[in-house]
C-alpha positions in Angstrom: 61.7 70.3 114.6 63.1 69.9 111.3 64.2 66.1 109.8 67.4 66.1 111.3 66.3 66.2 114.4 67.4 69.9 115.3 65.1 72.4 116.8 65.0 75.9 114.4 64.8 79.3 116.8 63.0 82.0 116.0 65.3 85.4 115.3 65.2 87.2 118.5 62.8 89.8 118.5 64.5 93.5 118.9 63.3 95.5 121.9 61.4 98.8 121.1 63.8 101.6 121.0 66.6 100.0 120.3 66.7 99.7 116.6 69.9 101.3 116.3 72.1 99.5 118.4 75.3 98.7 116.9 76.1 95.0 116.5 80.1 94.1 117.6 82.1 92.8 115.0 83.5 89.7 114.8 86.5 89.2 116.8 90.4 90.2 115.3 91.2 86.7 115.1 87.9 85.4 113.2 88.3 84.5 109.3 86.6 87.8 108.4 88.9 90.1 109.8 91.6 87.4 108.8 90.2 88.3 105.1 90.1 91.6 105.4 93.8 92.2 107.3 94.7 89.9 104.0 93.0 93.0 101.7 94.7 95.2 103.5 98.7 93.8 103.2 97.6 92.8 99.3 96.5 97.0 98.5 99.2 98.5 100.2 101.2 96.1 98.1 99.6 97.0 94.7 99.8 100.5 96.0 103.4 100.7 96.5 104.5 98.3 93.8 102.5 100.6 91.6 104.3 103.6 92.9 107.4 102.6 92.3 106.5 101.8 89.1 105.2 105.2 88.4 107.9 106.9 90.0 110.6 105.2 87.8 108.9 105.8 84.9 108.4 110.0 85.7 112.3 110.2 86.3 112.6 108.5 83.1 110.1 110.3 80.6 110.7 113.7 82.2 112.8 114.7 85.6 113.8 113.6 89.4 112.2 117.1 90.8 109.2 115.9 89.2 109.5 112.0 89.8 109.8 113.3 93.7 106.8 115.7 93.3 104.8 112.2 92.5 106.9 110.5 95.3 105.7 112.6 97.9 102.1 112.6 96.6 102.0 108.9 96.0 103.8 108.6 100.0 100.8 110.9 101.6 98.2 108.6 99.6 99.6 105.6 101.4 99.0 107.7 104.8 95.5 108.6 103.6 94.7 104.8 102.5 96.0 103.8 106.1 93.9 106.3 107.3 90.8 104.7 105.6 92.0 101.0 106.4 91.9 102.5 110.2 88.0 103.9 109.7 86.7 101.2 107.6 88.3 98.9 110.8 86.8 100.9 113.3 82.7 100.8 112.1 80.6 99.0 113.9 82.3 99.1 117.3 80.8 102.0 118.5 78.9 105.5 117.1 82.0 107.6 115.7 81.9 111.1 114.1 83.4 111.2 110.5 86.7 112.1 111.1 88.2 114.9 108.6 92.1 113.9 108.9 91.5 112.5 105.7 90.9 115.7 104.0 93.0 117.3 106.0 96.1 115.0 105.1 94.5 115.8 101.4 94.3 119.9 101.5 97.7 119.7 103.8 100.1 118.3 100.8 98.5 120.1 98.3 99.0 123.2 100.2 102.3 122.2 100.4 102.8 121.4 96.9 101.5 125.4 96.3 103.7 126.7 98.8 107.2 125.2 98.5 108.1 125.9 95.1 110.1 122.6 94.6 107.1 120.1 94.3 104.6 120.4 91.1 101.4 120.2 91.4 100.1 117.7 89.6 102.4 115.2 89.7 102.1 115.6 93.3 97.9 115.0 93.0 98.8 112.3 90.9 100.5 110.4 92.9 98.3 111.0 95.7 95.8 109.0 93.3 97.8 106.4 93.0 95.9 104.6 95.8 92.5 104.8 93.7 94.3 103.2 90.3 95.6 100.4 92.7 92.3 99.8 94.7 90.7 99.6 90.6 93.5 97.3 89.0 92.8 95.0 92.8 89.1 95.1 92.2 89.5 94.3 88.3 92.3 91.3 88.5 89.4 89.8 90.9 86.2 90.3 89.4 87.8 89.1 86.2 89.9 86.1 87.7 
């Protein structure tokens, strides 16, 4: 018994063999998952305020076929970082294969881009990064706030 009159328990001792059992997570409607539904709604925010952004600014400096070109890259990089948001969601509640729909959303527009002869290249890879330079600005405004 400590001083306040409350009785401290021992950890509970994990049962040979089953080291690797997977612990649940807390339920949807606990504050971490409230937290983390909140990072969620605030990157796909910076993400597609910073896309816009970009997008204007390509039509400006040099054309629309290229200002799409980044559209559709920056449009299958919000697929991909839904795609992550859905894996990163998922761990923990039960043993799961990595999944390569990721990569294959990745290698599918790029393809594309090669292929149909109206979308560049690298505005289209570009824009597909557009998820990484939102997920940095995020990460920057709060470690320096």
């Amino acid at each position: 018994m400590n001083t306040s009159g409350e009785t401290q328990s021992e950890p509970a001792a994990v049962p040979e063999g089953q080291e690797d059992v997977v612990l649940p997570l807390p339920p949807a409607n606990s504050g971490v998952m409230e937290e983390y539904y909140q990072l969620q709604h605030e990157l796909y925010l910076w993400t597609l305020g910073m896309s816009v952004v970009a997008f204007g600014s390509v039509w400006y400096f040099y054309s629309l076929e290229t200002a799409l070109s980044y559209a559709v890259g920056s449009c299958v990089g919000i697929v991909y970082l839904r795609l992550l948001a859905k894996k990163v969601e998922g761990l923990g509640r039960k043993k799961q294969r990595l999944s390569q729909a990721g990569l294959a959303v990745f290698i599918g527009v790029m393809i594309l881009a090669i292929e149909w002869e109206q979308l560049e290249i690298v505005p289209v890879f570009l824009g597909f990064l557009t998820y990484k330079v939102s997920i940095i600005a995020y990460m920057l405004r709060t470690t320096l706030a």
